[in-house]
C-alpha positions in Angstrom: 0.0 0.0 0.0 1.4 3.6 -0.8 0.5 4.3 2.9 3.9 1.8 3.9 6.0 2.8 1.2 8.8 4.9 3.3 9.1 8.5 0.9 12.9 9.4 0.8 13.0 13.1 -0.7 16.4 14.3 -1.9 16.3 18.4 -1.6 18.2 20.2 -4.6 20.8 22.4 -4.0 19.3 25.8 -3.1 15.8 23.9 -2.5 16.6 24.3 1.1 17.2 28.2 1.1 20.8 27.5 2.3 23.5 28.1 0.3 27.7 28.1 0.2 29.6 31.1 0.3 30.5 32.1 -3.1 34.3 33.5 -4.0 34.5 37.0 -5.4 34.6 35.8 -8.5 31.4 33.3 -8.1 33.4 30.4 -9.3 34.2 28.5 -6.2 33.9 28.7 -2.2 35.4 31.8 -1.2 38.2 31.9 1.7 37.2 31.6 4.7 36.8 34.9 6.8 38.8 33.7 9.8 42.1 33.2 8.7 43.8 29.5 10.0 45.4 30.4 13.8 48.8 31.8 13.1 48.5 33.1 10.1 49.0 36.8 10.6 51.3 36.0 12.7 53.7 33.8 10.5 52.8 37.2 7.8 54.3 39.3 10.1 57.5 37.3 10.6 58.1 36.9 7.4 57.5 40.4 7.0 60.0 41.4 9.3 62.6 38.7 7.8 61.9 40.4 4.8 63.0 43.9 6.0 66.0 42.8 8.4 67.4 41.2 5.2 66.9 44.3 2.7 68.7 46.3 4.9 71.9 44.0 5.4 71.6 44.2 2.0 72.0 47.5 2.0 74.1 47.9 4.3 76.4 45.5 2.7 76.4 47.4 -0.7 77.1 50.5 1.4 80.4 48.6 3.0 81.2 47.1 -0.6 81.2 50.8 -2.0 83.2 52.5 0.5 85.9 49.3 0.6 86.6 49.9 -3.1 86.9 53.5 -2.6 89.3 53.2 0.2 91.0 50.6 -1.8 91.3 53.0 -5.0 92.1 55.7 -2.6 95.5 53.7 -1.1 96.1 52.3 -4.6 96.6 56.1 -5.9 98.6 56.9 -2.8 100.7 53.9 -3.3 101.3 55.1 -7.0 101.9 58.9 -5.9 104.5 57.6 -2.8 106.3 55.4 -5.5 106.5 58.4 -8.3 107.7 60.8 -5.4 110.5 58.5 -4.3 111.6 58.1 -8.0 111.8 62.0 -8.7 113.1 62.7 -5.5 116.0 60.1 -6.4 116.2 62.4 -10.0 117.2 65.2 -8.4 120.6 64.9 -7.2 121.0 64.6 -11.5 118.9 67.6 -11.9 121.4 69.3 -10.0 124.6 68.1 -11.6 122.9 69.3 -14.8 122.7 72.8 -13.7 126.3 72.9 -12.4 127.8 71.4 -15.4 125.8 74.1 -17.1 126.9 77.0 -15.0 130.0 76.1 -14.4 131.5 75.9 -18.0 135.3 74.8 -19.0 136.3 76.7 -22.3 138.4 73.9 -23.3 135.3 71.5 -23.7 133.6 71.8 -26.9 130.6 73.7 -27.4 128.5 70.8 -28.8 128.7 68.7 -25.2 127.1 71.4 -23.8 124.3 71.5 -26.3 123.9 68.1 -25.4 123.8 68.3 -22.0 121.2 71.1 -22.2 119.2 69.2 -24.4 119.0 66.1 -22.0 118.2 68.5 -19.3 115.3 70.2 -20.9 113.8 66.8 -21.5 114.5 65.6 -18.5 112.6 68.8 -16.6 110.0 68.3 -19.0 108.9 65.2 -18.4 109.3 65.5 -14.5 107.3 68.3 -15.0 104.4 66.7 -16.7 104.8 64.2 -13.3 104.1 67.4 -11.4 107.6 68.3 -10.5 108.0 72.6 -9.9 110.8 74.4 -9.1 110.6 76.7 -5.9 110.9 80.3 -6.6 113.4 82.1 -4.6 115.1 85.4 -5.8 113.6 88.4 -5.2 111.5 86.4 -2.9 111.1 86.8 1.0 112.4 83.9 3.0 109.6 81.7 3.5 110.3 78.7 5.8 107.6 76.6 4.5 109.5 76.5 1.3 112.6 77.7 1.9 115.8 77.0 4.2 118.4 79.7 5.3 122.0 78.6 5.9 123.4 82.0 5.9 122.1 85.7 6.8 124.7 88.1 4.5 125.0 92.2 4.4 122.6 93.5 1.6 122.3 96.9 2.1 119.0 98.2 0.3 117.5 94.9 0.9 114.8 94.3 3.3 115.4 91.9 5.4 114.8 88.5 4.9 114.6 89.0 1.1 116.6 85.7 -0.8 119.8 87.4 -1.9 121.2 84.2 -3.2 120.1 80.6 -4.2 122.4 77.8 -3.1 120.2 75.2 -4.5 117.0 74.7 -6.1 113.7 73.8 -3.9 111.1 71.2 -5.9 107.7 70.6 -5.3 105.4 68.2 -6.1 102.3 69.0 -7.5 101.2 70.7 -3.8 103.8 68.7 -1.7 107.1 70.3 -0.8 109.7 67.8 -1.9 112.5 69.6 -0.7 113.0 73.0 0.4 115.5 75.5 -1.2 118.7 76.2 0.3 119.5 80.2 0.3 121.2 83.0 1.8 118.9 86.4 3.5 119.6 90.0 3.7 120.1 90.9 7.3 118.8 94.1 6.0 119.9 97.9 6.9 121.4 98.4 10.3 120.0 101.1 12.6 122.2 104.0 13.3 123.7 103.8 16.8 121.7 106.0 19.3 123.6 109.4 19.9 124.2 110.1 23.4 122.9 112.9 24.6 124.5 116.2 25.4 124.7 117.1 29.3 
């Protein structure tokens, strides 16, 4: 009889007015609104990971930067310590040039000297182009930065401490002094003597 028969009725989905949470873009189940325990928190750490390690970065590139330039730096210095001991060993020649030069015997041939001049004036050129500049001294006032006195002489009509003479020839490199000029200075005009007075 159809009052025994047991009535199994399947509901639809949505015949039961409840339904699943849809995703944004009504595809699929959308995410949960309570995040799983932890979460947030393993978001943050990361997070923070994230940050600790950009700046060691940076501070690494920072390190990196200022190790080459301090390595350029005494790799120049190097270089310019090497070049000054070189021309400082150059100028005990530069200085048997100018003797020979000044100092000439009339019983050796003209030509040797034209020589000799001709390998000096190379020679000063290229130490030059190094940065090698002679000191200036006559006419000058004794400067002891630059300059160093061996000898104070009479000058009358000098002032005093004016170069009078130039015993030999101060260099300096590019803004280094390499080695100061030896000269002689004007003591300068004596007073008069005080005249005792008449009693």
């Amino acid at each position: 009889m159809d009052n025994d028969r047991d009535l199994t009725v399947t509901s639809q989905p949505g015949e039961t007015g409840e339904t699943e949470p849809a995703s944004a873009d009504g595809e699929g189940p959308a995410a949960l609104p309570n995040s799983p325990p932890g979460l947030a928190e393993a978001y943050e750490k990361a997070l923070a990971e994230s940050k600790d390690l950009y700046d060691r970065l940076l501070r690494k590139q920072a390190e990196l930067e200022n190790f080459r330039r301090r390595t350029q730096k005494e790799k120049e210095e190097l270089r310019q310590h090497a070049a000054e001991d070189l021309i400082r060993s150059l100028l005990p020649a530069l200085d048997g040039f100018e003797r020979a030069l000044q100092h000439r015997d009339a019983g050796v041939p003209a030509a040797f000297y034209q020589g000799l001049e001709l390998i000096y004036r190379e020679l000063r050129e290229v130490l030059g182009r190094a940065g090698l500049a002679a000191i200036d001294t006559t006419g000058q006032m004794f400067d002891p930065h630059l300059h160093q006195a061996v000898e104070a002489v009479e000058a009358p009509g000098r002032p005093e401490h004016e170069i009078v003479e130039e015993l030999q020839r101060g260099y300096k490199l590019r803004d280094k002094l390499l080695r100061p000029a030896i000269v002689k200075v004007a003591l300068g005009d004596s007073p008069e003597p005080p005249v005792a007075e008449k009693s």
